[in-house]
C-alpha positions as CSV (number, residue, x, y, z in Angstrom):
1,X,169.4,16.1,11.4
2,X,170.5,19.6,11.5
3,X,168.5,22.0,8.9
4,X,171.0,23.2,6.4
5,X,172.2,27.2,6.9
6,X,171.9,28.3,3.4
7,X,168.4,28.0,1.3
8,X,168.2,28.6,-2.4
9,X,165.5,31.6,-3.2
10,X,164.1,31.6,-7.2
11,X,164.2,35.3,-8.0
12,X,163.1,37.6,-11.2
13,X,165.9,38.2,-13.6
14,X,166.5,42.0,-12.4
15,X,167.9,41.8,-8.8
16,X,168.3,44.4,-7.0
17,X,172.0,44.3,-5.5
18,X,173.5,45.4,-2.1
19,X,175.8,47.7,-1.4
20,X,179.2,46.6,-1.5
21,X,180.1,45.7,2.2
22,X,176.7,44.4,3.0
23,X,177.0,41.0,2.9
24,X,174.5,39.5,5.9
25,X,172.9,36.7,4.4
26,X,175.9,36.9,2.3
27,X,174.5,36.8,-1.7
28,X,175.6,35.1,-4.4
29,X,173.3,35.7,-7.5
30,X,173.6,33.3,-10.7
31,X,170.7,32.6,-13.7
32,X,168.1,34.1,-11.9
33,X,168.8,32.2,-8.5
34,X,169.9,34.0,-5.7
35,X,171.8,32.0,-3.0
36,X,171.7,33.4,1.4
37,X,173.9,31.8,3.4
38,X,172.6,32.4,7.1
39,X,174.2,33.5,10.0
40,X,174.8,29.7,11.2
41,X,178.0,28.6,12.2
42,X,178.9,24.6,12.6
43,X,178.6,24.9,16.3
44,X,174.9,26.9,16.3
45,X,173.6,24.1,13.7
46,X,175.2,21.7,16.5
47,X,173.4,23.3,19.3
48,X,170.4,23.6,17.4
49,X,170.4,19.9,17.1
50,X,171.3,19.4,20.9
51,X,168.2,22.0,21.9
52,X,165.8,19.5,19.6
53,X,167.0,16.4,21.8
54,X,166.2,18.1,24.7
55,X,162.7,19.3,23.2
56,X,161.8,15.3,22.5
57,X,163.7,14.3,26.1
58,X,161.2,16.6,27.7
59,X,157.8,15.7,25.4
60,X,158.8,12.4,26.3
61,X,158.1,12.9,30.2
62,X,155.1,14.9,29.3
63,X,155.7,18.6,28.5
64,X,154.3,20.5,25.4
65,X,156.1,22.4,23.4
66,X,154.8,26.2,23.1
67,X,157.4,28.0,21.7
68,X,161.2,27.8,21.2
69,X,163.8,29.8,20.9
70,X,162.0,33.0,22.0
71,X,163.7,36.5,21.5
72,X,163.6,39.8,22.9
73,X,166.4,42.6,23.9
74,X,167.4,41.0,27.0
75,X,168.3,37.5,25.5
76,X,166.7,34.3,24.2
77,X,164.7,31.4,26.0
78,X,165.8,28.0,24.2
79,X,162.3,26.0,24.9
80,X,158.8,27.2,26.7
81,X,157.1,24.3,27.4
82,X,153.8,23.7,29.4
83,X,153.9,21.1,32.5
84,X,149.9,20.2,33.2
85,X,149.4,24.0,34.4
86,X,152.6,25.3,34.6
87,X,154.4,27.5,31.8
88,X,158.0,26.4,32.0
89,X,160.7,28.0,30.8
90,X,164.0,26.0,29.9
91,X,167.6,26.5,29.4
92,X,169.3,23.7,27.6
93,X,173.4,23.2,28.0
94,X,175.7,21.0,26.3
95,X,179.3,19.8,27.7
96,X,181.0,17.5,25.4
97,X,182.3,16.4,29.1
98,X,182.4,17.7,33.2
99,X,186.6,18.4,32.5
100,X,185.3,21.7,32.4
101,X,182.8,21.9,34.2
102,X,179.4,20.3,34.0
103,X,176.5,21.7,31.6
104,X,174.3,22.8,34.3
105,X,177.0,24.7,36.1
106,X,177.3,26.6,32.8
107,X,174.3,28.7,34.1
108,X,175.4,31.7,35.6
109,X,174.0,34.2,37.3
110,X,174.0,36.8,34.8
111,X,172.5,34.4,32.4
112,X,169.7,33.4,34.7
113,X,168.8,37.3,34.9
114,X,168.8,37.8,31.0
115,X,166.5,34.5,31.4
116,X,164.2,35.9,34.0
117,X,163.7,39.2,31.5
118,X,163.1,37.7,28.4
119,X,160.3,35.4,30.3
120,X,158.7,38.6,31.6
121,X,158.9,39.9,27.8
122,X,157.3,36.4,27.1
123,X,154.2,37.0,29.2
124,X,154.4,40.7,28.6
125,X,153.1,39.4,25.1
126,X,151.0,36.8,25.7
127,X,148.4,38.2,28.8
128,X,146.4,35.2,28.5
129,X,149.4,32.9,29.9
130,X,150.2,35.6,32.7
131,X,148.1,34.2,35.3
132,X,149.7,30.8,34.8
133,X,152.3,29.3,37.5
134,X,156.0,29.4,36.1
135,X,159.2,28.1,37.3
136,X,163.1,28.0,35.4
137,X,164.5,24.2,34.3
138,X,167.7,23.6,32.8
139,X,168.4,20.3,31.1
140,X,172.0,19.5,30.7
141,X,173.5,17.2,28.0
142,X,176.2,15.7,28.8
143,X,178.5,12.8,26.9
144,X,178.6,9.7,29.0
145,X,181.6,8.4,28.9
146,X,182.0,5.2,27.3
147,X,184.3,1.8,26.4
148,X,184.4,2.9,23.1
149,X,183.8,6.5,20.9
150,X,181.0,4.9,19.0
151,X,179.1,3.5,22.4
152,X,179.1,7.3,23.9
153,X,175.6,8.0,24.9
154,X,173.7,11.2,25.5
155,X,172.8,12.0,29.5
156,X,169.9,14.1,30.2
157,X,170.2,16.0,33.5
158,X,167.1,18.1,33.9
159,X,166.8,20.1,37.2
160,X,162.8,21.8,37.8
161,X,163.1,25.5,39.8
162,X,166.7,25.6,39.3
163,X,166.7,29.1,40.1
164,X,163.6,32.1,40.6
């Protein structure tokens, strides 16, 4: 289940108030509690959810989890997973269905280069893991479709070096 986008922070009677117009986490203060809604929108709680899936699909077939959802300037890596000696680095799509499109064609060009970056940033920062072997998975979720809405099962498409 999704983590909720709003937590509830106990804080001393005297808050100090933001400005008016500065609302991110927006604020609510009442009795002493003061109330953050996160940035979190329906579908990034939903994608969260899909990304964790993907993280237990891919423990499942023997990766360890190192790190996810890594930031830096050039974008964000969903999952960095190790694979024996290998550090793996892996983009996770959702498609609700292929009318579109599939979720691994979702990958673009462009988006594999902000991918490529940010893994550099990743070993930039962590010199012990830069001698380590590497390659670029995406795992797509996909819908499959079914006889009925409540039979609809999750596919796991999950292509090793999809691109360098």
């Amino acid at each position: 289940m999704a983590e909720p986008h709003w937590k509830t922070v106990q804080t001393p009677p005297q808050t100090e108030r933001l400005p008016k117009g500065l609302g991110w986490p927006h604020q609510l203060e009442a009795g002493g509690v003061l109330v953050h809604f996160g940035r979190f929108s329906n579908s990034q709680a939903f994608g969260k959810e899909q990304e964790s899936k993907a993280e237990r699909y891919l423990q499942a077939q023997g990766l360890k989890l190192l790190c996810r959802n890594y930031r830096s300037r050039n974008g964000e890596i969903d999952l960095i997973m190790s694979d024996s000696n290998t550090l793996v680095f892996i983009e996770v799509r959702y498609r609700r269905s292929k009318q579109f499109g599939g979720a691994i064609d979702s990958v673009t060009a462009a988006k594999q280069k902000r991918i490529r970056l940010t893994a550099a940033q990743y070993l930039q920062s962590h010199p012990r893991l830069q001698s380590c072997a590497c390659r670029f998975d995406v795992i797509g979720l996909t819908h499959t479709q079914a006889v009925t809405a409540h039979a609809a099962e999750l596919r796991f498409d999950w292509i090793k070096n999809a691109f360098y």
